[in-house]
N, C-alpha and C positions, 0 to 999 in steps of 0.2 A: 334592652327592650323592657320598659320596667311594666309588669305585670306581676301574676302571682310569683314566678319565678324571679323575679326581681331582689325577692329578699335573700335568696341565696346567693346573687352576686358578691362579689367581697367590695367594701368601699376602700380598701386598700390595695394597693401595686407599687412594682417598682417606677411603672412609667403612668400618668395621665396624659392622656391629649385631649384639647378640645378643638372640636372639630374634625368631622369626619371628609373631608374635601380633598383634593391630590396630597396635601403638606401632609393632612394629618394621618389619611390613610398608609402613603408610605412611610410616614415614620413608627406606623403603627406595626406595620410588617419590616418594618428596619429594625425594630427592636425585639418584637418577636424572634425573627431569627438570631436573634442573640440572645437565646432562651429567656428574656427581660417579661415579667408578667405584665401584661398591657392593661389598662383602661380605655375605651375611646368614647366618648361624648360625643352625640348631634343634637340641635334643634330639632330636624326631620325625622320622621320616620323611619323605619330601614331601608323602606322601597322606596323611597326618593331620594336618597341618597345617594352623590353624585349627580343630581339633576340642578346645573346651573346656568346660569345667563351669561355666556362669554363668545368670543369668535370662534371656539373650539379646535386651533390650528394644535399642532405637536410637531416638531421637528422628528424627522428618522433618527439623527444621530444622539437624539435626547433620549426618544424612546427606546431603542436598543442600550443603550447605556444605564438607562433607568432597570432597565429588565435584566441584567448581569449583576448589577449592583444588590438587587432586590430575588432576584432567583423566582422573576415568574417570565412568562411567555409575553412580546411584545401586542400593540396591539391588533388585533386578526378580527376578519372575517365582519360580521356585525357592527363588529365596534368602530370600524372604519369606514367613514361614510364616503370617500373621495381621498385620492392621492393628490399632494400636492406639489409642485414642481419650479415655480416662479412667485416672487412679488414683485407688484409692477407697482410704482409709483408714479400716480398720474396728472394731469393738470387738469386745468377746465379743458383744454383742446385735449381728447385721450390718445391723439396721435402723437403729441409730444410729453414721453415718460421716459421713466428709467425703469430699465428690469431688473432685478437681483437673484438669486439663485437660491431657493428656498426649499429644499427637498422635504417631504414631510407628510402630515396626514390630516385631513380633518375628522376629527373623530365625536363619534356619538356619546359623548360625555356622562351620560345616568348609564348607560349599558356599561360603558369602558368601568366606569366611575364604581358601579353595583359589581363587576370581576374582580376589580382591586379588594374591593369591602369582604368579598367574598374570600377572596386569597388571606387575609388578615384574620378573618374569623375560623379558617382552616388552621390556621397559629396560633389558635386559643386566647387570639385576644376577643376582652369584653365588650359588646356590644352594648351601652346605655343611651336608647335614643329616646324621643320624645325628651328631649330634655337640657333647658337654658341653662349653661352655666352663669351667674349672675358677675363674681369677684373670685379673686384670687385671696388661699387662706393664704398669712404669712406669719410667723412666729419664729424670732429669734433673728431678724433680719435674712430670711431667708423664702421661700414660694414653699409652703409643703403641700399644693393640692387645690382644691378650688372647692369654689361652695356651689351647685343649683339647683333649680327649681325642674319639678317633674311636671306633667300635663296637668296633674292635682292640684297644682301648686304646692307641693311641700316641698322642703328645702331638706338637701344631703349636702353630704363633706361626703370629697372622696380625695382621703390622703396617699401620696405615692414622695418616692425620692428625687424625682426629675418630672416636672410640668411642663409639658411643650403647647403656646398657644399658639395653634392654628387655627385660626377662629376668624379667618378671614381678613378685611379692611376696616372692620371696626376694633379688631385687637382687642375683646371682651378682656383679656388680664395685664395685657402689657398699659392698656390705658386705664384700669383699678387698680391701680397698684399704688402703696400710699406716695406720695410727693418727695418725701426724704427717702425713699429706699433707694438703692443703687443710682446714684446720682448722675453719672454715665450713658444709664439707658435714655433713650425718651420714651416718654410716656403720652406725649399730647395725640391727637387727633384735630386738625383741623381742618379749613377747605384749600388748604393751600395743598392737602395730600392725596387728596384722591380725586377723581373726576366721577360724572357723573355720565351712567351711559343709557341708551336704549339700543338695545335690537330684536331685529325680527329673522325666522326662518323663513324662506317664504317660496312657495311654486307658485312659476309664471305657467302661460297657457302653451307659449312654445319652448326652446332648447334656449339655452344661454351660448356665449362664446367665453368662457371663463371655465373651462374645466382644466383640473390643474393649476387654477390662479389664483393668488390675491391679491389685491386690490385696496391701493388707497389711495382714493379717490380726491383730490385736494379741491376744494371750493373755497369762494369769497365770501359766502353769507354763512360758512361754520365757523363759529371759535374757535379759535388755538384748541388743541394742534390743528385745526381747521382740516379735519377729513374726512368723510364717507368709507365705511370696507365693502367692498365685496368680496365675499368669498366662495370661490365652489365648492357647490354641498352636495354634489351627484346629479345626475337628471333633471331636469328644470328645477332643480332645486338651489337657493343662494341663502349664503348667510351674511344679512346685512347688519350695518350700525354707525351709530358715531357718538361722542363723548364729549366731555368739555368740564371744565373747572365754573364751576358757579360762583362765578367771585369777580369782582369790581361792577364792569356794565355788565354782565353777562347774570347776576345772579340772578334774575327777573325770568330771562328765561327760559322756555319749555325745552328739555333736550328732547323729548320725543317730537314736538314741532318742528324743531327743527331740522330732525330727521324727515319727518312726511316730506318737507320741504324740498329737500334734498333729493331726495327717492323717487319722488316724483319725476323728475326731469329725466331718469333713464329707465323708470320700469314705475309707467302711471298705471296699470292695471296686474293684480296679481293677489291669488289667495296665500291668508297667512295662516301657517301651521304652529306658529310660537313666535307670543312678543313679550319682551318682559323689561324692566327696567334694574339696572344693578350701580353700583360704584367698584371705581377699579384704584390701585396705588399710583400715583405718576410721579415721584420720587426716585433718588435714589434709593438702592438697598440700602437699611439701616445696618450703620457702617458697624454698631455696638448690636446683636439681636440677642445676648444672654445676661443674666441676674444671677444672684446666689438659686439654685434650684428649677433654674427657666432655660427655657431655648424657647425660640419665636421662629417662625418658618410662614412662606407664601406672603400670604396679599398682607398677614400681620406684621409682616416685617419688610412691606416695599417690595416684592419681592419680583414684580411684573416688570418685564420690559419697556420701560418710558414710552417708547418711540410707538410699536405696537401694542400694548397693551396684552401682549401673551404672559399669560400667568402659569400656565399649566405646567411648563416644562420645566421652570423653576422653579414652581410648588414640589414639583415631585422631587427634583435634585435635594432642595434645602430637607425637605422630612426626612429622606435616606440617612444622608447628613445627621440629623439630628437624632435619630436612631442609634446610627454607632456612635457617637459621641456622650451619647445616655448612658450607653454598656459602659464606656471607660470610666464615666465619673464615679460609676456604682462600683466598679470596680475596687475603685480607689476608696471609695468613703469618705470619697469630697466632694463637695457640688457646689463652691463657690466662682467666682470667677475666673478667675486661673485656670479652673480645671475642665471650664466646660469654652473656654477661647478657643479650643481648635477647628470649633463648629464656626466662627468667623473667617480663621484662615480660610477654612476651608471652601464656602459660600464665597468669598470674594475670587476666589480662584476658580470655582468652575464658572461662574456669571455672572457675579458683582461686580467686579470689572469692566466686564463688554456692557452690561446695564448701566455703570456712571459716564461709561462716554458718550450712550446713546442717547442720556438725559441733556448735553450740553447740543446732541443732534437737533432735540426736539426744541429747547430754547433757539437756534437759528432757525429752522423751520416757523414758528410762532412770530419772529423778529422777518423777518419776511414776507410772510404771508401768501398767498395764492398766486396773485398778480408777478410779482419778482422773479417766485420759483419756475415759474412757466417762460419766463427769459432767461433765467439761469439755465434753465436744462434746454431750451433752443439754441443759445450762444455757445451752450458746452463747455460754461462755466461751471458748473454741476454735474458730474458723472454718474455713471454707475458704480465705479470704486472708491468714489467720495461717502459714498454710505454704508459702508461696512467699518469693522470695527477697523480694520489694518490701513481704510482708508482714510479712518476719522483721525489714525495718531501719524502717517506717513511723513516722508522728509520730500521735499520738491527742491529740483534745480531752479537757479534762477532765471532762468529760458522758459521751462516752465509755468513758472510764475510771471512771467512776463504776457507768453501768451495768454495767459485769465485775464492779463489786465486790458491786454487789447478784446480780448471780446465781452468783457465788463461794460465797456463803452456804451455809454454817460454814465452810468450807475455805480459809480466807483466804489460808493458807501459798500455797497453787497462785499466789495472785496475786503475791503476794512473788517466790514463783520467777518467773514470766513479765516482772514488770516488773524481774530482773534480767537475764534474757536478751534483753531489750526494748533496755537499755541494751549489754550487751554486743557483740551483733548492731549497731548502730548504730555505735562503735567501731571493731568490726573491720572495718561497709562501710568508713567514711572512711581507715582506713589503708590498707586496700586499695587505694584511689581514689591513694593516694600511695605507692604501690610503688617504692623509688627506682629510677629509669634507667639508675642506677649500683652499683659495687661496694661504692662509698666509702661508700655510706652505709646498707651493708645492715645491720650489726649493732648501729645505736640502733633500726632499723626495727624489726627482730627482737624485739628485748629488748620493748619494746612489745607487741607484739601478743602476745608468750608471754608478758607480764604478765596481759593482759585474760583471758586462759583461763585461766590459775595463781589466778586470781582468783573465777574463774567456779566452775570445778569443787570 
């Protein structure tokens, strides 16, 4: 909080983070508790902190796990707006969908968002808000710290031995970073990585039938991933949205039109309590997210779900992550690559994995489109266990396989496409399953796997 007392902050620590958001707060209380002296940096204020533009879901067994890891209380009471229990994936006809089994919470994200902030600053870590980080400093080919601007605009250094950018989808350090360092990393940002989104909270004047639900809604007139959400948000309350890559025909136009659009058609009348427009990652996780003296976590490093566009619960896993993985390099008194790689094992393991297969989900989906998928899942060529991760890499008999083909009938092509994503998904589980340990042997790994997509797509 830079004020008077601001100059008694230290502009040195073991840890910087930028970005006070799910990544950055728990890795800011990940490292904290490895008695690690933190720095945290926001844009925002303190009291909006945690106040963002997303679908808000959280899985049960993310947050419970997050909360063992991290040694605070899940989340309760206030901060849970609605329990949630199903995703239904729907057509234009909403009687012909798939349900999926989605246990979890919609949560009040600035309340939830301001207890984490809160738990972090009981661990003594620094609070420096009202304040842009601009670049990342680097010396010696290595990140030692970052440069930004306060509400005054004047510019600080604040050096530390491990720099974690959680800084969102625009990646403020992983994309400053000069062009020759770490050659490995990427650094670009373009429109091929993120989508662009709008949504609204919104109360209707009656009771919804979505409690407990959510909702992707598939239409003909959305762009890839062509969907609408609904989600329940409590009491006549829903959380809506849709998304889209602004890029070829599509970069013209409005996402938030095209939501009215949308929205219309099933709830034309309704007061709104929050609309905001954001970008989300639609990538996979980046497969490389550490430098000499960096780790990258959340939306900075892809970090969201392809398919839904849930960020939250692997924001919060990768910062834990990158927290311990802080302690050990400090440990060591090494912070080059080598030593900070266990943070990729480790992110590929709890959901980089299930995110790259979900990625080759969302390329059939998009290949598809509205019209297909609404025969697919009538013919029952398309399941409910077709969309989970055990169902994207599964082995089928030929009997099996036979009956898709008869209920494929005329549309043969769909099955062509599926039994290439059948194979590709398969693929990428098993490299994933061999993520190397090491440095050495990241870029045949690489090459690989950005074969089987360059292939795919």
């Amino acid at each position: 909080m830079l004020n008077s007392r601001s100059e008694l902050m230290s502009n040195t620590s073991d840890v910087v983070i930028v970005g006070a958001g799910p990544a950055g707060v728990s890795a800011a209380i990940s490292a904290a508790n490895r008695k690690l002296s933190v720095i945290l940096i926001d844009t925002k204020p303190k009291e909006k902190i945690g106040d963002k533009v997303c679908g808000e879901a959280l899985s049960k067994k993310t947050s419970l796990k997050i909360s063992k890891m991290l040694e605070i209380e899940p989340p309760k009471e206030e901060e849970i707006n609605a329990k949630i229990g199903t995703m239904v994936v729907r057509t234009r006809k909403p009687e012909i969908n798939i349900q999926l089994p989605a246990i979890g919470f919609m949560i009040n994200r600035h309340i939830y968002g301001q207890r984490l902030l809160k738990e972090a600053l009981s661990r003594k870590v620094q609070l420096v808000d009202n304040c842009k980080v601009i670049k990342p400093l680097v010396e010696n080919n290595k990140v030692v710290g970052v440069i930004a601007k306060t509400k005054n605009n004047e510019e600080r250094e604040f050096r530390a031995k491990i720099t974690i950018d959680a800084s969102g989808c625009r990646a403020v350090i992983r994309t400053n970073l000069p062009e020759d360092f770490s050659p490995s990393l990427y650094k670009k940002l373009t429109k091929n990585d993120y989508a662009s989104c709008f949504r609204e909270i919104i109360k209707l004047k009656e009771d919804h039938d979505l409690h407990q639900k959510i909702v992707l809604q598939y239409e003909r007139n959305i762009p890839e991933p062509g969907y609408i959400w609904f989600f329940g948000d409590g009491k006549q309350k829903l959380n809506c949205g849709t998304g889209f890559q602004k890029v070829g025909q599509n970069e013209q136009l409005s996402v938030k039109q095209v939501y009215f659009n949308a929205i219309r058609k099933y709830y034309p009348e309704y007061e709104v309590i929050d609309g905001r427009g954001d970008v989300v990652p639609v990538q996979p996780p980046l497969w490389n997210a550490v430098a000499p003296g960096l780790i990258i976590a959340g939306d900075a490093a892809f970090h969201a779900d392809p398919l839904t566009a849930e960020g939250h619960g692997p924001a919060l896993l990768a910062g834990t992550i990158a927290g311990k993985v802080a302690k050990l390099a400090i440990e060591k008194g090494e912070y080059d690559v080598d030593n900070l790689w266990q943070y990729n094992v480790e992110v590929i393991k709890e959901f980089g994995s299930d995110n790259s297969l979900y990625k080759i989900l969302v390329i059939v989906l998009k290949r598809i489109g509205a019209e297909d998928l609404e025969f697919l899942i009538r013919r029952g060529v398309i399941k409910q266990s077709d969309l989970s991760v055990q169902g994207l890499s599964k082995k089928e008999s030929i009997f099996s396989l036979l009956a898709r083909v008869i209920r494929c009938f005329p549309k043969f092509y769909l099955l062509i496409l599926m039994k290439k994503a059948l194979s590709a998904t398969k693929q990428i589980k098993k490299l994933c399953s061999q993520f190397p340990e090491t440095y050495k042997e990241y870029e045949n790994w690489k090459r690989k796997i950005e074969l089987i997509y360059k292939r795919f797509i």
